[in-house]
C-alpha positions as CSV (number, residue, x, y, z in Angstrom):
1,X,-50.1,48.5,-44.0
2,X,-52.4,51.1,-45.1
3,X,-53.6,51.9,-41.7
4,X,-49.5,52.2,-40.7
5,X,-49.7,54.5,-43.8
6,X,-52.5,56.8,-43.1
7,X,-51.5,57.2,-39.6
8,X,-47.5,58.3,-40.5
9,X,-49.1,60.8,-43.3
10,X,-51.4,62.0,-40.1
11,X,-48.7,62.6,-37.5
12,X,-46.7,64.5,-40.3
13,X,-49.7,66.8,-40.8
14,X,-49.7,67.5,-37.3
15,X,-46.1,67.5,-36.8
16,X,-45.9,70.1,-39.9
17,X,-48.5,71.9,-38.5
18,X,-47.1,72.1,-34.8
19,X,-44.0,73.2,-36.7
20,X,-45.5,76.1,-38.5
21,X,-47.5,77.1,-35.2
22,X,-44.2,77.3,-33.5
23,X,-42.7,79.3,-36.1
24,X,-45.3,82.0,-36.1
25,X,-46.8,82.0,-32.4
26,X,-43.7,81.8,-30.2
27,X,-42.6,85.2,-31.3
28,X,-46.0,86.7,-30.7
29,X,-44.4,89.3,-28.0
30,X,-46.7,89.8,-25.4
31,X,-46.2,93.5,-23.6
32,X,-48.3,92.7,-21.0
33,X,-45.2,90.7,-20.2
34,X,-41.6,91.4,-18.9
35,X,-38.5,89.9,-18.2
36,X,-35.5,91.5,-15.8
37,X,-32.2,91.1,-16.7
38,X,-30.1,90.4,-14.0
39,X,-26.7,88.7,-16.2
40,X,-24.3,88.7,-12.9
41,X,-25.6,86.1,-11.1
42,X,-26.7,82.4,-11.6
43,X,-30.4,80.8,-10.6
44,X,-28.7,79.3,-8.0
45,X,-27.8,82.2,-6.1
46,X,-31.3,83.4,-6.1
47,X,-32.7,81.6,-3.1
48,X,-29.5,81.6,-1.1
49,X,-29.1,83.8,1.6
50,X,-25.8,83.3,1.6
51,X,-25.6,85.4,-1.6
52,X,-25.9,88.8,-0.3
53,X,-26.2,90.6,-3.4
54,X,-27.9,94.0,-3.3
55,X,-28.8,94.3,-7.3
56,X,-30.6,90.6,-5.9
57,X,-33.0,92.2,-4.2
58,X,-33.4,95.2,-6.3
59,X,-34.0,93.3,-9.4
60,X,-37.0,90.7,-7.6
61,X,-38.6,94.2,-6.1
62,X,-38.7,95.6,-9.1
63,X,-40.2,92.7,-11.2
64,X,-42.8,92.6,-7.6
65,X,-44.1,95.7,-8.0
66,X,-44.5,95.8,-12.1
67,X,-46.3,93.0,-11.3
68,X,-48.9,95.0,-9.8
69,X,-48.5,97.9,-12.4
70,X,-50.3,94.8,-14.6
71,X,-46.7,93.7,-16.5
72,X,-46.4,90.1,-15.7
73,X,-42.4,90.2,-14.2
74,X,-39.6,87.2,-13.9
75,X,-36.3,87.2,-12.9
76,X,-33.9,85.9,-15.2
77,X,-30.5,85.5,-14.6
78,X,-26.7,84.6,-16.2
79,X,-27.6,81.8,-18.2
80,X,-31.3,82.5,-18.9
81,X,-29.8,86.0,-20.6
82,X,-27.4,84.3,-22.6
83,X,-29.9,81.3,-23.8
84,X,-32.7,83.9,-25.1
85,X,-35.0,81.9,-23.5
86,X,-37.5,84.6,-22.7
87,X,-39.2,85.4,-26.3
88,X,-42.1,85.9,-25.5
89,X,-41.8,88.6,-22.8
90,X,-42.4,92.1,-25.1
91,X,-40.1,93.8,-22.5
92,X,-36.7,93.0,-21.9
93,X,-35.1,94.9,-18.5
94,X,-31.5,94.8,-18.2
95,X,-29.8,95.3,-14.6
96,X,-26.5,95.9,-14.0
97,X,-25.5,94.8,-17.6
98,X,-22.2,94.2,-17.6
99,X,-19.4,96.7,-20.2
100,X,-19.0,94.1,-22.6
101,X,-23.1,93.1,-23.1
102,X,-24.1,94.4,-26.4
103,X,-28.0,94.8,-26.5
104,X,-27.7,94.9,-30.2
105,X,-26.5,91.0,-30.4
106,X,-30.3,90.0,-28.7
107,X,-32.1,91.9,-31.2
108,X,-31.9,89.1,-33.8
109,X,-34.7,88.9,-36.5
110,X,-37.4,87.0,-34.6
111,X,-37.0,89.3,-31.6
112,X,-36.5,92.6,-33.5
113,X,-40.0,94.1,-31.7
114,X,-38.7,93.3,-28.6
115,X,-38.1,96.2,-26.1
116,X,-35.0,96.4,-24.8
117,X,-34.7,98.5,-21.6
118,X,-31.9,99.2,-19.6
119,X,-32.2,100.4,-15.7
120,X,-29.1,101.9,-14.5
121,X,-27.9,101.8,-11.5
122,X,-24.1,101.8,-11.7
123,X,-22.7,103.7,-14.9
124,X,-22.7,102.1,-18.2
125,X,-20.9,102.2,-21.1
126,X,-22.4,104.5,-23.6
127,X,-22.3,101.8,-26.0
128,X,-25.1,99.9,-24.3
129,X,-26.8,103.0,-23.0
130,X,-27.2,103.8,-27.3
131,X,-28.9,100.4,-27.8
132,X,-31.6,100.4,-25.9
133,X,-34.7,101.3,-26.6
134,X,-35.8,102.9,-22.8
135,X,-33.4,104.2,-20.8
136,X,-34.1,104.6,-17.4
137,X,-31.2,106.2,-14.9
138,X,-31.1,106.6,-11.1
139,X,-28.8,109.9,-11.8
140,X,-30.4,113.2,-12.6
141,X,-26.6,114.1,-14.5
142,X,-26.4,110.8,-16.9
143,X,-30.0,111.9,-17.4
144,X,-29.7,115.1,-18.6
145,X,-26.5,113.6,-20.3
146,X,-28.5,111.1,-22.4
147,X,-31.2,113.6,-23.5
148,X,-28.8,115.9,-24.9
149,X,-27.8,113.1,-26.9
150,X,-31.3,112.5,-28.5
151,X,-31.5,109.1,-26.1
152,X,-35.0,108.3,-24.7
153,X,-34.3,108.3,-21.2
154,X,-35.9,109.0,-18.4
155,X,-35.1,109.8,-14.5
156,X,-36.0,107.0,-12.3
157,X,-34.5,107.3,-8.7
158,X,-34.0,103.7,-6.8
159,X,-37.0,102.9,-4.6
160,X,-37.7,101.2,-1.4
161,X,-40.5,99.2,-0.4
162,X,-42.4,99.8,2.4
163,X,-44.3,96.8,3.2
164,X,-40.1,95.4,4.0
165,X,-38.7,98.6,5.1
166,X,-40.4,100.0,8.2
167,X,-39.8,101.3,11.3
168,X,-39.1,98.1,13.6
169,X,-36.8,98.5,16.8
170,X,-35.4,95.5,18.6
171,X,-34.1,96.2,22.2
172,X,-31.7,93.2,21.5
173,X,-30.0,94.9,18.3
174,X,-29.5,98.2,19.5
175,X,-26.3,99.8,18.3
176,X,-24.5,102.8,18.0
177,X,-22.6,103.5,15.2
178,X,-24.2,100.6,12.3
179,X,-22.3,100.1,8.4
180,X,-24.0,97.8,6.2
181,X,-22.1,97.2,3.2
182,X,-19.2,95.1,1.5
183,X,-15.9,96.1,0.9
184,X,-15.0,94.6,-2.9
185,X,-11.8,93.8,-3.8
186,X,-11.1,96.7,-7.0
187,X,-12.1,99.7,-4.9
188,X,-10.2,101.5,-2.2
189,X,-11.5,101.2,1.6
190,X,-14.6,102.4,2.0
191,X,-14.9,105.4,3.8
192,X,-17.2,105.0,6.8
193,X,-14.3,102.1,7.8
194,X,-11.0,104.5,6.9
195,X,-12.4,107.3,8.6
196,X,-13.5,105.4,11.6
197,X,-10.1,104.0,12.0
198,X,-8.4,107.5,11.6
199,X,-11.2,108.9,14.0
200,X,-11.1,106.6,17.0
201,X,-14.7,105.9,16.0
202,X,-15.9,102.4,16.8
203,X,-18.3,101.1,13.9
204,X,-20.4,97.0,14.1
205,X,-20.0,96.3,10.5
206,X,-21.9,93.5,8.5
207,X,-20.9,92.5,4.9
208,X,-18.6,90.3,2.9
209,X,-15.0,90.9,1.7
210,X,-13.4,92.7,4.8
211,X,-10.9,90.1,5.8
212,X,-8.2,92.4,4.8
213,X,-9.2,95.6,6.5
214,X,-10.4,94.6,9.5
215,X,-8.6,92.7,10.8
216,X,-6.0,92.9,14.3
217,X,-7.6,95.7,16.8
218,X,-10.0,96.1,14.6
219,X,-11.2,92.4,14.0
220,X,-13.7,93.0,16.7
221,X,-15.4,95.6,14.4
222,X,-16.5,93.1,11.7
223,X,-19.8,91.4,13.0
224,X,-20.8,88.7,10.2
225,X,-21.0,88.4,6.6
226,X,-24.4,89.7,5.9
227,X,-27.9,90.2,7.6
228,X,-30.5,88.7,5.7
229,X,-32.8,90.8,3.2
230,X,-36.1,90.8,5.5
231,X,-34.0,91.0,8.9
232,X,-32.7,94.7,7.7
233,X,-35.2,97.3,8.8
234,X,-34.5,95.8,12.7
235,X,-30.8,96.2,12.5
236,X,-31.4,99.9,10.9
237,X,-34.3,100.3,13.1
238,X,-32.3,99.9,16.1
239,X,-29.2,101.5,15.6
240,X,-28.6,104.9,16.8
241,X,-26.8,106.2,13.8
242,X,-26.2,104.5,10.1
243,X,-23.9,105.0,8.3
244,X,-23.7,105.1,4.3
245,X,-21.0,105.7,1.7
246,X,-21.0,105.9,-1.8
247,X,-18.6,104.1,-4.4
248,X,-16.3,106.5,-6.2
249,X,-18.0,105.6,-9.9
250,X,-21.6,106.3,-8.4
251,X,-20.6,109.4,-6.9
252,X,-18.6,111.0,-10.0
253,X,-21.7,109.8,-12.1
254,X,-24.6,110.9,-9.5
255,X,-26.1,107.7,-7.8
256,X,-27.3,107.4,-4.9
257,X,-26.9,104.3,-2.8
258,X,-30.4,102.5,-2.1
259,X,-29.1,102.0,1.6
260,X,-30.5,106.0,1.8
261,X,-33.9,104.9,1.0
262,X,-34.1,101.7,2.5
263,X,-32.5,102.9,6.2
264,X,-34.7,106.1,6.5
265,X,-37.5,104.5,5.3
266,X,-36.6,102.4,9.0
267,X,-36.6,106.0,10.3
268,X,-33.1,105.5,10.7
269,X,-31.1,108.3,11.5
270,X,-28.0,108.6,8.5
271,X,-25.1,109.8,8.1
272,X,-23.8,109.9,4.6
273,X,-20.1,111.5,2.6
274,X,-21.5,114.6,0.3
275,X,-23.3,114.2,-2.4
276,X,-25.1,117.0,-4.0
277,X,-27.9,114.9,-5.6
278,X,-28.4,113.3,-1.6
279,X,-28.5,117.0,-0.7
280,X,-30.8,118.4,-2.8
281,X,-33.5,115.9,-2.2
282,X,-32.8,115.7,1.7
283,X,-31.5,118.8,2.6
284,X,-30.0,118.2,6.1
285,X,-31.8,115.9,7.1
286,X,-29.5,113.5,6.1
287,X,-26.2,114.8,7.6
288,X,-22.9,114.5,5.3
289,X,-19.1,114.5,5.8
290,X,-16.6,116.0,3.1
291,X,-13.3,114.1,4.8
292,X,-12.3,112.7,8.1
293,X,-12.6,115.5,10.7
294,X,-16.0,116.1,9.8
295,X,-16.7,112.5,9.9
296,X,-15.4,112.7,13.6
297,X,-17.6,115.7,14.5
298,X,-21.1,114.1,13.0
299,X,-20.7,110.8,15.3
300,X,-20.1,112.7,18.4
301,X,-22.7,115.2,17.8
302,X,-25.2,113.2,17.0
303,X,-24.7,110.5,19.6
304,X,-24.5,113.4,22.7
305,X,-28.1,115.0,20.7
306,X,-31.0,111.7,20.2
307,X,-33.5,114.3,20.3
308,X,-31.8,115.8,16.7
309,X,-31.5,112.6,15.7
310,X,-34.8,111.7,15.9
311,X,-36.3,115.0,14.0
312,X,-34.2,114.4,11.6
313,X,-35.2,110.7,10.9
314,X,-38.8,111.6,10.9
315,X,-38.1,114.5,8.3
316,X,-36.0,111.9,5.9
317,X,-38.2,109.3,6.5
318,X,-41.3,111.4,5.7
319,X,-39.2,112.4,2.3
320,X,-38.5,109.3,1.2
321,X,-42.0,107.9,1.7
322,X,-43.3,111.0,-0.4
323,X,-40.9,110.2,-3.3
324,X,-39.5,107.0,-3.3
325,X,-41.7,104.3,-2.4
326,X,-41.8,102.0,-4.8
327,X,-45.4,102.0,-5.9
328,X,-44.4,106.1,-7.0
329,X,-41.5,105.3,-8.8
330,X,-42.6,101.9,-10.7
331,X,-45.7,103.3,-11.6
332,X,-44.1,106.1,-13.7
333,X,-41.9,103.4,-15.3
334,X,-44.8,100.9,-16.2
335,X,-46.3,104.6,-17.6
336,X,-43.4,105.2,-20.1
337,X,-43.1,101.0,-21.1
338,X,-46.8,100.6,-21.5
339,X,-46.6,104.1,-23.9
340,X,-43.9,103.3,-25.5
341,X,-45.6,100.1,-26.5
342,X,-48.8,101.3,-27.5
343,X,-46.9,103.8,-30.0
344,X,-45.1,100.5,-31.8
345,X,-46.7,100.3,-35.3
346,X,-48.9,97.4,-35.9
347,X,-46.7,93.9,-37.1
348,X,-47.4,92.2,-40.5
């Protein structure tokens, strides 16, 4: 009996003391360490290529290349977010947060020195733009915007990489006129497809969503429901022109679409609807529409003139190669974190 005592008192000494270790050592942040945010999708979605999801792919490039910057990067997603499971991570990335997420409601007391850091892509509320810590924005305007309000952000285009974007023309996939996007239900039909029908243009479109658009004479039009993350740069490779347009939001807030990066950094030859911020970086290398008639007069130009099309490829190509590849652009974010960390004052 007095062995069967010593041995309970034992256990609750290390029991007490695994308790009080796990207490004070779990929230030990590490900033060396990061977690992104990605609270639209599910883990299952991750690894299916079914699940063509752009902000997918954006969010496990990013966490790829900070991985190399020296943070040590996961992917969480929906229910990891909402289960606070990552408290160790000393950076907390948010993607594509969605208007009702409140940063503030993560900040409880244990994970008060956590970094909260928001990388927009679409527009956010204000609201969550106010509780993080970093903000980093892919328009120059909600940049500028932010500052003026005393906000710590900072200007960080979208990227491509170019170890999965390159230059890689199949004879098999050749095309003329390529549009690689979906068509979602709460925004109007996109353009490249309304002005193409108006136009006479003929497009080979790949994404979800467009059973009811094209659909009749134009059924042909639709090709399948995706193409699969590392099979892009041969469909963009290959096609004579692509084609990009922006969503409505993006445009009145100054976004531009990663398909611009990804599809000249294929030396693709693209033609885009006007935006100034795609203009100002491009020039014309990157030709752009303002409405259907001039949407008309691109295509046919450009399809009668391969040599123009080619110059121009090489020009945006060489552009976005210069300035948005994503070693550039992630380097000057891991810059700010890993600054912004060793500024923190030192915890009790």
């Amino acid at each position: 009996m007095q062995k069967l005592w010593v041995l309970l008192l034992l256990a609750a000494g290390f029991a007490g003391g695994y308790s009080y270790r796990n207490v004070g050592e779990p929230y030990k942040l590490d900033y060396r360490r990061a977690v992104v945010n990605l609270p639209i999708t599910f883990t299952k979605h991750l690894n299916n290529d079914k699940y063509a999801l752009g902000e997918k792919y954006l969010a496990e490039d990013l966490a790829a290349e900070l991985k190399k910057q020296g943070i040590d990067t996961r992917l969480y997603t929906f229910e990891d977010t909402f289960s606070n499971r990552n408290f160790n991570e000393g950076f907390e990335i948010y993607m594509r947060a969605g208007p009702e997420l409140r940063l503030d409601g993560y900040h409880r007391y244990a994970d008060k020195d956590r970094i909260s850091v928001l990388f927009e892509t679409i527009p956010y509320q204000m609201r969550e733009v106010k509780n993080a810590d970093i903000v980093f924005t892919g328009s120059p305007k909600k940049n500028r915007e932010y500052r003026e309000k005393g906000i710590n952000s900072h200007f960080l285009p979208q990227f491509t990489r170019l170890d999965k974007f390159y230059h890689a023309p199949r004879e098999k996939l050749k095309k003329k006129v390529l549009f690689v996007a979906n068509q979602w239900p709460d925004f109007p039909l996109r353009k490249s497809v309304e002005y193409a029908k108006k136009s006479g243009v003929e497009l080979e479109v790949f994404g979800d969503n467009w059973e009811n658009s094209l659909f009749g004479e134009y059924a042909g039009w639709w090709k399948a429901r995706q193409i699969p993350n590392d099979q892009l740069k041969y469909f963009y490779s290959s096609a004579d022109i692509v084609l990009n347009d922006t969503r409505p939001d993006m445009i009145e807030a100054g976004f531009i679409s990663n398909r611009i990066f990804d599809a000249t950094a294929c030396k693709a030859f693209v033609i885009s609807d006007y935006m100034p911020e795609i203009e100002e970086i491009y020039g014309d290398s990157v030709p752009m529409y303002r409405n259907a008639r001039e949407f008309k007069q691109l295509i046919e130009y450009y399809l009668a003139h391969p040599e123009e099309r080619r110059k121009k490829a090489e020009q945006a190509y060489q552009i976005t190669r210069e300035r948005f590849a994503a070693g550039a652009v992630i380097g000057k974010m891991a810059e700010v974190l890993q600054d912004f960390a060793a500024r923190l004052p030192e915890r009790e």
